[in-house]
N, C-alpha and C positions, 0 to 999 in steps of 0.2 A: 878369299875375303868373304867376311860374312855379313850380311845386310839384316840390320834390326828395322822392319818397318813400324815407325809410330805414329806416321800420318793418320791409320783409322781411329786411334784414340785422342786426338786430336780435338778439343774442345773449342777453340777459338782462334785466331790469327787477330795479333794486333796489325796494323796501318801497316809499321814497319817492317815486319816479317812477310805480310802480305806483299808489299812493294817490292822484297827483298826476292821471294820467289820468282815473281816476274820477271826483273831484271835477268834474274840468274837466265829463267828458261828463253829472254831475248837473246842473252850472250850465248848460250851454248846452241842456240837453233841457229847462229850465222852461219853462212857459210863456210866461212873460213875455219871457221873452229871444230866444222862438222868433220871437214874434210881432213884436217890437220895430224890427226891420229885415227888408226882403224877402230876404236873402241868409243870415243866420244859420244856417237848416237846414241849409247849405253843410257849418257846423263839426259837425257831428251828424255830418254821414254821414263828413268826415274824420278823426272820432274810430272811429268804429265800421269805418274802413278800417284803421284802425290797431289795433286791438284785433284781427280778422280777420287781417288778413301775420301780427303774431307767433303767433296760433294757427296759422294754417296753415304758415308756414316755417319753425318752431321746435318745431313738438312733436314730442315724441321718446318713440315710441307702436307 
C-alpha cells in the first residue's frame, strides 16, 4: 500500500476537518482499539504525522 502524504501542502483546516482529525486520533488512541489489531498503532502515528506537517509547514511565526 502506498501513502500519498498531503498534509505539508496543506494550507488550511476548516472547524470541521479540524474537529474531525481529533476525533479520529481520540478513537484510534483507545485502548481498545489499540490493542484490537497488531497494526493499529500504525494510524496513531499517521495521525500525529499529520498534525506535525501542518504545524511545521504552515505556521506562520
Amino acid at each position: 500500500m502506498k501513502h500519498v502524504k498531503v498534509s505539508p501542502y496543506v494550507k488550511s483546516l476548516s472547524m470541521v476537518s479540524a474537529t474531525k482529525l481529533v476525533h479520529l486520533t481520540e478513537a484510534f488512541s483507545q485502548p481498545w482499539f489499540l490493542f484490537s489489531a497488531p497494526n493499529n498503532y500504525q494510524l496513531v502515528l499517521f495521525l500525529l504525522e499529520v498534525f506535525n506537517n501542518i504545524i511545521q509547514y504552515q505556521f506562520d511565526g
